[in-house]
N, C-alpha and C positions, 0 to 999 in steps of 0.2 A: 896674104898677110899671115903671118904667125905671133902669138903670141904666148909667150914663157911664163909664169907665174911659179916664182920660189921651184924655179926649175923643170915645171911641171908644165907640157902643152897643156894652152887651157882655150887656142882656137890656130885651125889652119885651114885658109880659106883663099881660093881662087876667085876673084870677081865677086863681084855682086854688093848690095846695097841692102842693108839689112827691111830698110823701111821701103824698098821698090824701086822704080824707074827715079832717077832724080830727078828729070824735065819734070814728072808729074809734081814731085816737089816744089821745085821752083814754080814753076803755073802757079799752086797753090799760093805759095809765098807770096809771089807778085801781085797776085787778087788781093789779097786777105791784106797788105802792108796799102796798096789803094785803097780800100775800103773804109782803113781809119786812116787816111788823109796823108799816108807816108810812102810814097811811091818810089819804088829802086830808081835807082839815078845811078850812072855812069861812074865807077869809083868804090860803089858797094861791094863787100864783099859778104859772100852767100856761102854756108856748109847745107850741106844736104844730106846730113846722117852719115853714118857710120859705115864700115867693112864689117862690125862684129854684133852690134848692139849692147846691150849695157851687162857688165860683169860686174858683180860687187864681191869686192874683196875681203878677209881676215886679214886684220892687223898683226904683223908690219909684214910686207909683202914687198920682194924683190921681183920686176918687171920687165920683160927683154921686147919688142914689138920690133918687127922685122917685116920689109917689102921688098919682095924681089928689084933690083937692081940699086940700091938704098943702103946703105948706112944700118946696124940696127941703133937702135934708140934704147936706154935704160938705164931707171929708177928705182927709188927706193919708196916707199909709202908707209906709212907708220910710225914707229918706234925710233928714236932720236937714231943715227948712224953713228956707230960706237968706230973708231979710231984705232 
């Protein structure tokens, strides 16, 4: 995964899962949503963290996110888009 910020690499990254194994996520999830009476069921849909973990930006910020064999993806964030 790559990602551009106002033109600027700001992550390029082969694999991995910011926050670890994602089974170990899920595991967790599925205990913890049992626990308080709401058990995954057939149809849910589960994210399991991120490629990068969390970036905060300065306002307005033009965004490029790109994954090998994919499409890139980009937006704008911030400040109205001037015409």
């Amino acid at each position: 995964m790559t990602m551009l910020v106002n033109g600027e690499k700001k992550y390029d990254q082969t694999g991995g899962n910011s926050a670890g194994d994602p089974l170990r996520l899920l595991t967790w999830l599925a205990n913890h949503a049992v626990e308080r009476g709401r058990p995954l069921r057939a149809g849910d849909v589960v994210t399991t963290g991120s490629t990068m973990g969390t970036l905060f930006l300065e306002d307005p910020a033009q965004i490029c996110v790109s994954f090998e064999g994919l499409f890139p993806v980009e937006t704008r964030l911030g400040a109205p888009f001037r015409f």
